[in-house]
SEGU-117116 format. One record per residue (C-alpha): x, y, z. Coordinates in steps of 0.1 Angstrom, whole numbers, plus 5000, padded with zeros to 4 digits. Layout:
N
XYZ/...
% end
This chain:
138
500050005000/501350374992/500050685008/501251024999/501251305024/499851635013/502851885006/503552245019/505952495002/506252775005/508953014984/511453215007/513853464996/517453295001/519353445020/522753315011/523553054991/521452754998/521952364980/519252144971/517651914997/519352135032/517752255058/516152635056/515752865086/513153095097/515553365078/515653185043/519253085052/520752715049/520752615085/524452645099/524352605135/524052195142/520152135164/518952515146/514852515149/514352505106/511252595086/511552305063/513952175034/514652345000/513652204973/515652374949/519552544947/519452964950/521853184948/521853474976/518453714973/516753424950/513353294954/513752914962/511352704977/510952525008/508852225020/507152285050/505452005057/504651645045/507151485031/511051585013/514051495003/517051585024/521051505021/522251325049/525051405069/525651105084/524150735084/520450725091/518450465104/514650425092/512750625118/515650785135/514451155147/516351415127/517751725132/519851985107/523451955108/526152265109/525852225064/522052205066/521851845061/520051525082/521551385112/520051185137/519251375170/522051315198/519751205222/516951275246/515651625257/516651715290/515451935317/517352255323/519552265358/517452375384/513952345367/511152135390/510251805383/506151795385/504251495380/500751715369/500652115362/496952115366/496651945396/498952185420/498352485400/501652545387/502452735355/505552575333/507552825317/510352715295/512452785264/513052595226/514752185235/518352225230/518252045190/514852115168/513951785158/512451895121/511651525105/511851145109/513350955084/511350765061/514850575046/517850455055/520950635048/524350515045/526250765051/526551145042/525551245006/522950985001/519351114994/516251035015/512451085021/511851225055/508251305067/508951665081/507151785121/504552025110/
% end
């Protein structure tokens, strides 16, 4: 059985260079900081102040950055490409540990996890450079 996933693009003005299947920021830049929260992945090259379009949701193609196991949660590396996430979320130094926020009243305050987990992977990779499906978080 195939399904398809309904896709979202949207077309961003790039802001910098940006390579085919990477990871795009909020600022139309290829992602360059390793865990960066992303907007989606571009589905086209552009040259600095061209229109290139992203996929926002549903499903993409992204390079790899390193080898990728079929469902392996993934985040953007430092060159914009797929990398599996280093591990689980954890709780900031001094935060509260609270079993239920509704049931003491609390109010849980907080900032973005440490890596932006923007897709799972819908493929293996071997290594870097290879070419996968990913169904992206939106």
């Amino acid at each position: 059985m195939q399904a398809s996933s309904p896709v979202q693009v949207l077309t961003f003005t790039a802001s910098g260079a940006i390579l085919p299947a990477r990871c795009v920021g909020l600022d139309g830049a290829q992602a360059a900081v390793q865990g960066q929260k992303v907007a989606g992945v571009s589905d086209a090259a552009a040259a600095d102040g061209q229109a290139v379009p992203v996929v926002l949701s549903g499903t993409a193609i992204v390079e790899a950055g390193a080898a990728i196991v079929l469902g392996d949660s993934l985040i953007a590396d430092a060159q914009g490409r797929a990398v599996p996430a280093s591990g689980p979320l954890a709780i900031s130094a001094g935060a509260v540990a609270m079993t239920s926020g509704a049931a003491n009243g609390l109010v849980i305050e907080g900032a973005d996890a440490p890596e932006f987990v923007f897709a799972d992977a819908m493929a293996p990779a071997a290594g870097a450079g290879a070419l996968i499906e990913v169904l992206l978080r939106r």
